[in-house]
NUKEKE-227438 format. One record per atom (N, C-alpha, C, O): x, y, z; atom name; residue number from 0. Coordinates in steps of 0.05 Angstrom, whole numbers, plus 5000, padded with zeros to 4 digits. Layout:
BEGIN
<rec><c1>X</c1><c2>Y</c2><c3>Z</c3><atom>CA</atom><seq>NUM</seq></rec>
...
***
This chain:
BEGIN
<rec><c1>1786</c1><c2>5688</c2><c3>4074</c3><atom>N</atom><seq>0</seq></rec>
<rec><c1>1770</c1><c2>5705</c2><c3>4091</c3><atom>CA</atom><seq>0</seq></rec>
<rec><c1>1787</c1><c2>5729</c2><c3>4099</c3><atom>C</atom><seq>0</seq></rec>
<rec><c1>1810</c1><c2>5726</c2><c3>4108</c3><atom>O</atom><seq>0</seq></rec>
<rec><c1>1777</c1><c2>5754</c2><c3>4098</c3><atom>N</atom><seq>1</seq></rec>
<rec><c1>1789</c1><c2>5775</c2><c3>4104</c3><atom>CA</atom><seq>1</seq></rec>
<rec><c1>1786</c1><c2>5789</c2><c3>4129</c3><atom>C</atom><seq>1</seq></rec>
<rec><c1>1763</c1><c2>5797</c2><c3>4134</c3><atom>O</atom><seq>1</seq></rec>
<rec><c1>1800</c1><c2>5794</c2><c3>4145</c3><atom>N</atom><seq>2</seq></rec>
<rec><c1>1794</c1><c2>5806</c2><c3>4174</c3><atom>CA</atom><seq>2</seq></rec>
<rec><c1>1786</c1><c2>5837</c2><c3>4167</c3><atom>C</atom><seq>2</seq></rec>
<rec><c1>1794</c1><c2>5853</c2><c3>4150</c3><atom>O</atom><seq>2</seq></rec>
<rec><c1>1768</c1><c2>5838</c2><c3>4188</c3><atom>N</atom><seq>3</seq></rec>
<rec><c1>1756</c1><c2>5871</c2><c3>4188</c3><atom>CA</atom><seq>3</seq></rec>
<rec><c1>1786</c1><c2>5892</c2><c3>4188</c3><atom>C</atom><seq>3</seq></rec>
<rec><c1>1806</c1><c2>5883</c2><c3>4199</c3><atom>O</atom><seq>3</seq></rec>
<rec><c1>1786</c1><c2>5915</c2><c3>4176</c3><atom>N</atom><seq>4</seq></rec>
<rec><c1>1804</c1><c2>5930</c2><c3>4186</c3><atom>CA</atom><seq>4</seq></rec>
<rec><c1>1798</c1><c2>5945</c2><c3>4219</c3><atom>C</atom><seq>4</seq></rec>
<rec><c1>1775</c1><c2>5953</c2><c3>4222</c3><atom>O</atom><seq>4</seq></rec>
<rec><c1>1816</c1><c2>5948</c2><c3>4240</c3><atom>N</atom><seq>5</seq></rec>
<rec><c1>1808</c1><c2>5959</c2><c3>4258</c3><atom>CA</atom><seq>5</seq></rec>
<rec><c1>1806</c1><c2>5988</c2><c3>4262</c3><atom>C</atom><seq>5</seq></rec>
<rec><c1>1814</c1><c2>6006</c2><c3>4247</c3><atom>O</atom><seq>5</seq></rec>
<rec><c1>1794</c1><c2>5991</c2><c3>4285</c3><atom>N</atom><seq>6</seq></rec>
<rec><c1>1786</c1><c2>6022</c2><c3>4292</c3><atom>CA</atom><seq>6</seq></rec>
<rec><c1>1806</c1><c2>6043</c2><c3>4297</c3><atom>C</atom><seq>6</seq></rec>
<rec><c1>1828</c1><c2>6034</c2><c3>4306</c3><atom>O</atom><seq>6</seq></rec>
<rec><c1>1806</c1><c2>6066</c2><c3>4293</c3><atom>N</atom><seq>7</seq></rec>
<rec><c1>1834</c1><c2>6069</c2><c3>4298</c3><atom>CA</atom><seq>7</seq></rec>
<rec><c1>1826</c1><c2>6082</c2><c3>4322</c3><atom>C</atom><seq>7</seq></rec>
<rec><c1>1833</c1><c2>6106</c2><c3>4322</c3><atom>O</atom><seq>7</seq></rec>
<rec><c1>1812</c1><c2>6073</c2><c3>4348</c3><atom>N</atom><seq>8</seq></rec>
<rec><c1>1819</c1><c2>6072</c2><c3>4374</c3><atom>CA</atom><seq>8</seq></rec>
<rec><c1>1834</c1><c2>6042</c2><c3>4382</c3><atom>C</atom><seq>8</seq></rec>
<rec><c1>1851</c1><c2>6043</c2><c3>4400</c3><atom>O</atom><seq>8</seq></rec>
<rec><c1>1830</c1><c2>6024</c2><c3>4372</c3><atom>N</atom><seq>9</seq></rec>
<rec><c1>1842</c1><c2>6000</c2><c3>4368</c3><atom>CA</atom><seq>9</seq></rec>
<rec><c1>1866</c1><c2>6001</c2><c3>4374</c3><atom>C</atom><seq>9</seq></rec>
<rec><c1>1877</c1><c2>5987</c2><c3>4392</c3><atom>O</atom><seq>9</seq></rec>
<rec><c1>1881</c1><c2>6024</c2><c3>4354</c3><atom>N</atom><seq>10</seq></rec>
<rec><c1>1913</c1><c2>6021</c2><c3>4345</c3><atom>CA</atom><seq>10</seq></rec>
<rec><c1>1927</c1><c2>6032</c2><c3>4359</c3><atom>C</atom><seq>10</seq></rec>
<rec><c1>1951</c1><c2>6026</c2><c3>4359</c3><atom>O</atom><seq>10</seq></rec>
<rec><c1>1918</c1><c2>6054</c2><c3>4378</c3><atom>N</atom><seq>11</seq></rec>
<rec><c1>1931</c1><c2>6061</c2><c3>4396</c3><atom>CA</atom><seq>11</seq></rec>
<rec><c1>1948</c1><c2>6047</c2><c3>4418</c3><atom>C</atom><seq>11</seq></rec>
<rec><c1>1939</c1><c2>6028</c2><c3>4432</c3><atom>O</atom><seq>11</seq></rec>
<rec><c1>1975</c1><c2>6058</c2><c3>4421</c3><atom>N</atom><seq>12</seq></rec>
<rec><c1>1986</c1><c2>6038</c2><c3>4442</c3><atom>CA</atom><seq>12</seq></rec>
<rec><c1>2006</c1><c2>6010</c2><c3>4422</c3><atom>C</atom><seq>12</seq></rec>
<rec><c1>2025</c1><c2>5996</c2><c3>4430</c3><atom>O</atom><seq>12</seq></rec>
<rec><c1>1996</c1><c2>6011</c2><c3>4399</c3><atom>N</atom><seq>13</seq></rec>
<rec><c1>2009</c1><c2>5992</c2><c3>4375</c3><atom>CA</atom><seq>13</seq></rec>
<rec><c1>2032</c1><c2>6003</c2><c3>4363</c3><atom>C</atom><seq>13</seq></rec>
<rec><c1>2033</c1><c2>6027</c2><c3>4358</c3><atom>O</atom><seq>13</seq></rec>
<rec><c1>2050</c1><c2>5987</c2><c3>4359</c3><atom>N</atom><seq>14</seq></rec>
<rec><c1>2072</c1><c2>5998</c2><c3>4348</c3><atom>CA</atom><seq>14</seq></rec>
<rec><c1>2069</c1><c2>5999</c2><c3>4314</c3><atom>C</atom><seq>14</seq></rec>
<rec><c1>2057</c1><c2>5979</c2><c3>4308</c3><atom>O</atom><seq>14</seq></rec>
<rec><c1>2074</c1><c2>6012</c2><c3>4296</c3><atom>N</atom><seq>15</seq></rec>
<rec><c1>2066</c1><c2>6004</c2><c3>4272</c3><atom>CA</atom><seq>15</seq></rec>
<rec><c1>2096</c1><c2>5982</c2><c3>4259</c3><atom>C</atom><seq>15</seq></rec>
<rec><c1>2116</c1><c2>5973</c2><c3>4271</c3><atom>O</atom><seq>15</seq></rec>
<rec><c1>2090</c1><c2>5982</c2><c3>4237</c3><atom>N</atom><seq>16</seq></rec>
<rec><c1>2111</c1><c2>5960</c2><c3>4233</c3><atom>CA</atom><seq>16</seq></rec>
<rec><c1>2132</c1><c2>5969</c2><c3>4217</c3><atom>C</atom><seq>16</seq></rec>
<rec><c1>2124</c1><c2>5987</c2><c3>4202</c3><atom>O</atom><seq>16</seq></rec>
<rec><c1>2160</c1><c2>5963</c2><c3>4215</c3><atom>N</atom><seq>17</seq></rec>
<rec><c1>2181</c1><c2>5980</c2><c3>4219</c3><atom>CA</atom><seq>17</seq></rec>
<rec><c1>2201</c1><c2>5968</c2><c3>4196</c3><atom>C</atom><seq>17</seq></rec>
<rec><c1>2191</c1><c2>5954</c2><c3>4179</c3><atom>O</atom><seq>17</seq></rec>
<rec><c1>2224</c1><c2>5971</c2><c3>4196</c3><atom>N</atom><seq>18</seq></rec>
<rec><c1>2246</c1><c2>5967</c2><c3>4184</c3><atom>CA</atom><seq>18</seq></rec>
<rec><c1>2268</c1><c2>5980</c2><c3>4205</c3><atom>C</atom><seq>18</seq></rec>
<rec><c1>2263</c1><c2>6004</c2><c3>4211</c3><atom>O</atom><seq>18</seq></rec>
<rec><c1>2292</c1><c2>5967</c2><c3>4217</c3><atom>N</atom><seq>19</seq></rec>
<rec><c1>2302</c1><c2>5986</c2><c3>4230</c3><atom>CA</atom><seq>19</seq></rec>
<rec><c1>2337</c1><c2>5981</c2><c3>4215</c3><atom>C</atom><seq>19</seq></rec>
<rec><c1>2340</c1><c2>5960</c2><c3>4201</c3><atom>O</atom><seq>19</seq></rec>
<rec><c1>2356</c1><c2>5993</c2><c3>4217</c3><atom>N</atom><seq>20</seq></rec>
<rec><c1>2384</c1><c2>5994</c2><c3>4204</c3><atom>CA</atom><seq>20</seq></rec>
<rec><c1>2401</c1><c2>5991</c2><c3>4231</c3><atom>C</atom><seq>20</seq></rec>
<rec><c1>2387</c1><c2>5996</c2><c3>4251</c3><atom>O</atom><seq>20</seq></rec>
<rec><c1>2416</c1><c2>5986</c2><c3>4235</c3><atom>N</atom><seq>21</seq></rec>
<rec><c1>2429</c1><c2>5974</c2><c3>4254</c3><atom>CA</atom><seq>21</seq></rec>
<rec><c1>2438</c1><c2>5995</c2><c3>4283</c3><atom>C</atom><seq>21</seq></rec>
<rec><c1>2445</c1><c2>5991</c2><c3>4306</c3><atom>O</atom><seq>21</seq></rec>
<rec><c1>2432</c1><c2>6020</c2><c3>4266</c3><atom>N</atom><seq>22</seq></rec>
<rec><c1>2440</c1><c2>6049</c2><c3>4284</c3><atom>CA</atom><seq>22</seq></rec>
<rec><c1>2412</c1><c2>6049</c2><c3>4302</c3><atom>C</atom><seq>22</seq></rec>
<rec><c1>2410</c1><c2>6057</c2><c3>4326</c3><atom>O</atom><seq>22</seq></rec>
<rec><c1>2388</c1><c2>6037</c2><c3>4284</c3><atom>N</atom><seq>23</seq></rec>
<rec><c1>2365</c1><c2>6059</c2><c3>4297</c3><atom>CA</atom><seq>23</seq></rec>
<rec><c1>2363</c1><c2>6025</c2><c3>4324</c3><atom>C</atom><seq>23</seq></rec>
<rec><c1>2355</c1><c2>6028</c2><c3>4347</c3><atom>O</atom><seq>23</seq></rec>
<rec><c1>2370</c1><c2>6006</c2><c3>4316</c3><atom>N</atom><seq>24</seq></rec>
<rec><c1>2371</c1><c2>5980</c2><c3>4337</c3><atom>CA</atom><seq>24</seq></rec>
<rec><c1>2379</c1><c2>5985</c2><c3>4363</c3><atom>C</atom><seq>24</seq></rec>
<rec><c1>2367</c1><c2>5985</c2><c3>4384</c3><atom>O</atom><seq>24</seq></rec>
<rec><c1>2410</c1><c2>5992</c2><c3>4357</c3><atom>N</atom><seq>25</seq></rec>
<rec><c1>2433</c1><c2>6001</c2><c3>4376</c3><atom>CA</atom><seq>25</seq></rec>
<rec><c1>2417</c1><c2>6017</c2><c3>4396</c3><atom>C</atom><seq>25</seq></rec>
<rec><c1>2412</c1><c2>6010</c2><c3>4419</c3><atom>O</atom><seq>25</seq></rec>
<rec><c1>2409</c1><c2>6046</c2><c3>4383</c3><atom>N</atom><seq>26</seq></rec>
<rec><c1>2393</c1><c2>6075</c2><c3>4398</c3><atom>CA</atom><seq>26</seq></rec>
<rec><c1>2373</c1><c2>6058</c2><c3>4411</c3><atom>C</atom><seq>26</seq></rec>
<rec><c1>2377</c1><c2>6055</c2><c3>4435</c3><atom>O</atom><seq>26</seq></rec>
<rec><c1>2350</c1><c2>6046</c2><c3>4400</c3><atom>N</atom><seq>27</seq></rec>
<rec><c1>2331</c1><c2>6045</c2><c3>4410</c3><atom>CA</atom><seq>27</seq></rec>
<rec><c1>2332</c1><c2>6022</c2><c3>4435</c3><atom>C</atom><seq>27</seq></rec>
<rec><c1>2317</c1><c2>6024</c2><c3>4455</c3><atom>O</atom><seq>27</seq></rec>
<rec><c1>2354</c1><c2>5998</c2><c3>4433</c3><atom>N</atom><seq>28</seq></rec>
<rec><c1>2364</c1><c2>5990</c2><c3>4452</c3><atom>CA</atom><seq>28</seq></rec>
<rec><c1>2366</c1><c2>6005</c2><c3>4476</c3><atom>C</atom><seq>28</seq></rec>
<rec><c1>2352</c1><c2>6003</c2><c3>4496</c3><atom>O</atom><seq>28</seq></rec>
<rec><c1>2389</c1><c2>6026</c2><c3>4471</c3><atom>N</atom><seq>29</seq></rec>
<rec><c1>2404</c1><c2>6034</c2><c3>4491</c3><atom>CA</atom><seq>29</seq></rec>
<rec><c1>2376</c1><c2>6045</c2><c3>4514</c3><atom>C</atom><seq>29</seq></rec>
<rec><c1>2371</c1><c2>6039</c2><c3>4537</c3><atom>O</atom><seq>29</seq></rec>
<rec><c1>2357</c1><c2>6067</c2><c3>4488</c3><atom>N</atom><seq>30</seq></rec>
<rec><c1>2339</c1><c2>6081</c2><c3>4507</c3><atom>CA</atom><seq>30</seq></rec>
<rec><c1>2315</c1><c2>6061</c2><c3>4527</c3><atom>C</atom><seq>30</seq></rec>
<rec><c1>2302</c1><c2>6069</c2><c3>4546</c3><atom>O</atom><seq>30</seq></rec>
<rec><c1>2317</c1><c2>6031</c2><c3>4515</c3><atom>N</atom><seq>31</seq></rec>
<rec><c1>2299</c1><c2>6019</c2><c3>4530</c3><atom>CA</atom><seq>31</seq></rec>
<rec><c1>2321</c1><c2>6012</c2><c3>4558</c3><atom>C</atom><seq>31</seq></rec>
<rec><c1>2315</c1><c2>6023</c2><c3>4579</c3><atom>O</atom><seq>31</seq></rec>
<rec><c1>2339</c1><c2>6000</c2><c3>4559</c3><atom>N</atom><seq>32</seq></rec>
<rec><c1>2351</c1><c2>5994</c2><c3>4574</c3><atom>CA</atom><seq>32</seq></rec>
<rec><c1>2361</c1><c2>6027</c2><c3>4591</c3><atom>C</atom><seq>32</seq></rec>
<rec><c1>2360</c1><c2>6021</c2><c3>4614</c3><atom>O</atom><seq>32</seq></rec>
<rec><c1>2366</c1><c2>6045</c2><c3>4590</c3><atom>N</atom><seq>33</seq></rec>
<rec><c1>2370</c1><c2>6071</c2><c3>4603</c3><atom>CA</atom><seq>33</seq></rec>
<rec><c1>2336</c1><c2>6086</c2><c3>4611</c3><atom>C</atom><seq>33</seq></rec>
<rec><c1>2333</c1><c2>6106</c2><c3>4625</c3><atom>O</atom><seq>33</seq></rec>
<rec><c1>2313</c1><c2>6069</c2><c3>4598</c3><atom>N</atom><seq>34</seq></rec>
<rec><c1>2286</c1><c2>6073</c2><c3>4608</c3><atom>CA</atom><seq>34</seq></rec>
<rec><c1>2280</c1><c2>6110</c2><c3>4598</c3><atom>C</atom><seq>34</seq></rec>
<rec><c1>2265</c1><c2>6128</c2><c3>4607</c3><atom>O</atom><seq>34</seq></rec>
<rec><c1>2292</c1><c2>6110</c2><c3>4582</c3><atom>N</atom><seq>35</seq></rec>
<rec><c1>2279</c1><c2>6140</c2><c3>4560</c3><atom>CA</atom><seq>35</seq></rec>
<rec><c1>2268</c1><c2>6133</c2><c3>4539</c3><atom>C</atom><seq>35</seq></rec>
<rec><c1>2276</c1><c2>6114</c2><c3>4526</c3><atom>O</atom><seq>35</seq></rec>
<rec><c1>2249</c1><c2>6147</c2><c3>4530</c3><atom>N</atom><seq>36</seq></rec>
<rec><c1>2225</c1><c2>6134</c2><c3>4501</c3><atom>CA</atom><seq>36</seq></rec>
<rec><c1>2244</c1><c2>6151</c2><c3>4478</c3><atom>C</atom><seq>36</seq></rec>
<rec><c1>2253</c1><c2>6174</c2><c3>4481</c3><atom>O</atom><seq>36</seq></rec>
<rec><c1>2247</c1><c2>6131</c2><c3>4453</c3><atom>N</atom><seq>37</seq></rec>
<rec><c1>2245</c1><c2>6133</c2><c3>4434</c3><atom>CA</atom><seq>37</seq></rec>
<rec><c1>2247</c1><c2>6145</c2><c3>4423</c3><atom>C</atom><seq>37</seq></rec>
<rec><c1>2223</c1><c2>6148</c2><c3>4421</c3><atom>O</atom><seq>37</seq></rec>
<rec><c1>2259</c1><c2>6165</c2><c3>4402</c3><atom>N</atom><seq>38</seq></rec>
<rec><c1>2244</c1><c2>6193</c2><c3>4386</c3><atom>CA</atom><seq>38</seq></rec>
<rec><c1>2237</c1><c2>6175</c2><c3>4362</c3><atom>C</atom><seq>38</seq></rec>
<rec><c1>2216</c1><c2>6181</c2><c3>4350</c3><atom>O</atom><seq>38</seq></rec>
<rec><c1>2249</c1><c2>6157</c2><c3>4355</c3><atom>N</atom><seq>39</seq></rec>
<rec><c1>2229</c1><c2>6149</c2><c3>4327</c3><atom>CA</atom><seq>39</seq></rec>
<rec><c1>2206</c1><c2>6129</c2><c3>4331</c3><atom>C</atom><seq>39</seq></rec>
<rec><c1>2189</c1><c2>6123</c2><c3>4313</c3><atom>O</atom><seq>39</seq></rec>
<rec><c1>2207</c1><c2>6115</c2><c3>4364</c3><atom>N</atom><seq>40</seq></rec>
<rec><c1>2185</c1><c2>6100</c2><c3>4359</c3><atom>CA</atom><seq>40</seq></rec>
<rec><c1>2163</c1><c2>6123</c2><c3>4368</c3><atom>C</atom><seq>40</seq></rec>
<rec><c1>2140</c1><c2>6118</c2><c3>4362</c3><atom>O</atom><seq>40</seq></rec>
<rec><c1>2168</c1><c2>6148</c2><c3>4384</c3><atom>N</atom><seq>41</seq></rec>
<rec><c1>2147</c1><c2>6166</c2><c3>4394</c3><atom>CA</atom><seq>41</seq></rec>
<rec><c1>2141</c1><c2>6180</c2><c3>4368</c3><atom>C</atom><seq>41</seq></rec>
<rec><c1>2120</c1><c2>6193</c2><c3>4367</c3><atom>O</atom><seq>41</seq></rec>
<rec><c1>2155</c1><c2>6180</c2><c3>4347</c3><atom>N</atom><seq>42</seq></rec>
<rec><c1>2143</c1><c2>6205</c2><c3>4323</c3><atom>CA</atom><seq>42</seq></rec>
<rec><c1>2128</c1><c2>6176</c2><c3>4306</c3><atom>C</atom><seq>42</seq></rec>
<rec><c1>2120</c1><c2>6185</c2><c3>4284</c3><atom>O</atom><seq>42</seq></rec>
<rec><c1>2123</c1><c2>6148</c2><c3>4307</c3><atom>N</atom><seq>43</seq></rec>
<rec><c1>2109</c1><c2>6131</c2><c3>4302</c3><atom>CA</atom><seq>43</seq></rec>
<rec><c1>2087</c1><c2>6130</c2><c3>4307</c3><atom>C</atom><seq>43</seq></rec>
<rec><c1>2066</c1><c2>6130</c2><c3>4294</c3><atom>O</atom><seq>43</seq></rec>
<rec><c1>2095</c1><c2>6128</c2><c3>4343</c3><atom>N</atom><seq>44</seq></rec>
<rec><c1>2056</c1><c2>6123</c2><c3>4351</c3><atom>CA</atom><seq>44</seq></rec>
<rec><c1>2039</c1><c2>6132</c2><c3>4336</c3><atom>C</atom><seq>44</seq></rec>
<rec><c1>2042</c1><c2>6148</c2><c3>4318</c3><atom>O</atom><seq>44</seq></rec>
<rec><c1>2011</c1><c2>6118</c2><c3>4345</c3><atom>N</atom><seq>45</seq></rec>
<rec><c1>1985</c1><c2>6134</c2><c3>4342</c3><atom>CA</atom><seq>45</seq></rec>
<rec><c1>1976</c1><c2>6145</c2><c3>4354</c3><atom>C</atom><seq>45</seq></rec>
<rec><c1>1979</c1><c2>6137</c2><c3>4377</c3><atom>O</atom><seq>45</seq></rec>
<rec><c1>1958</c1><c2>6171</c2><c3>4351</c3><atom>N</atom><seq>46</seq></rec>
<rec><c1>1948</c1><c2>6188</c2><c3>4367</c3><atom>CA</atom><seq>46</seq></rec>
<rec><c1>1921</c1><c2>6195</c2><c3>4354</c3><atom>C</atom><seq>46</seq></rec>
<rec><c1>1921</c1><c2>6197</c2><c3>4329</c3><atom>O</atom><seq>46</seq></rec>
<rec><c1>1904</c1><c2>6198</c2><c3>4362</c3><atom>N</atom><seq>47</seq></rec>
<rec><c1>1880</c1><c2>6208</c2><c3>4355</c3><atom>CA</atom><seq>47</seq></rec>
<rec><c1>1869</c1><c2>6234</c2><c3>4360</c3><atom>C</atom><seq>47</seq></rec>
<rec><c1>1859</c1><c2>6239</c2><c3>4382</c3><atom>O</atom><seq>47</seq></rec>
<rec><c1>1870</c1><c2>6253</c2><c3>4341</c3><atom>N</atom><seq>48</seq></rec>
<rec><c1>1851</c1><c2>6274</c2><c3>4341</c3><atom>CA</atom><seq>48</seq></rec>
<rec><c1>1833</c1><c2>6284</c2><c3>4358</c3><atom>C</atom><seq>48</seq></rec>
<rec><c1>1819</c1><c2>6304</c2><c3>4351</c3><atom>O</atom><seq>48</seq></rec>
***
């Protein structure tokens, strides 16, 4: 059985799914823990038109 694909108001707020190398871990650590967003998970998001 195949699930519907969703809306892409849906996906908003979703992280898409990733691969990360040990540098982008480290960074993205640091910025959660120092409470600054991301630049590669913010050039990820979704946004809608």
């Amino acid at each position: 059985m195949c699930a519907t694909p969703p809306e892409p108001q849906e996906c908003v707020g979703l992280e898409r799914s990733a691969v990360w190398e040990e540098v982008g871990v480290e960074q993205r650590l640091l910025d959660t823990f120092m409470g600054r967003p991301d630049a590669a998970v913010e050039r990820l998001k979704v946004c809608l038109k």
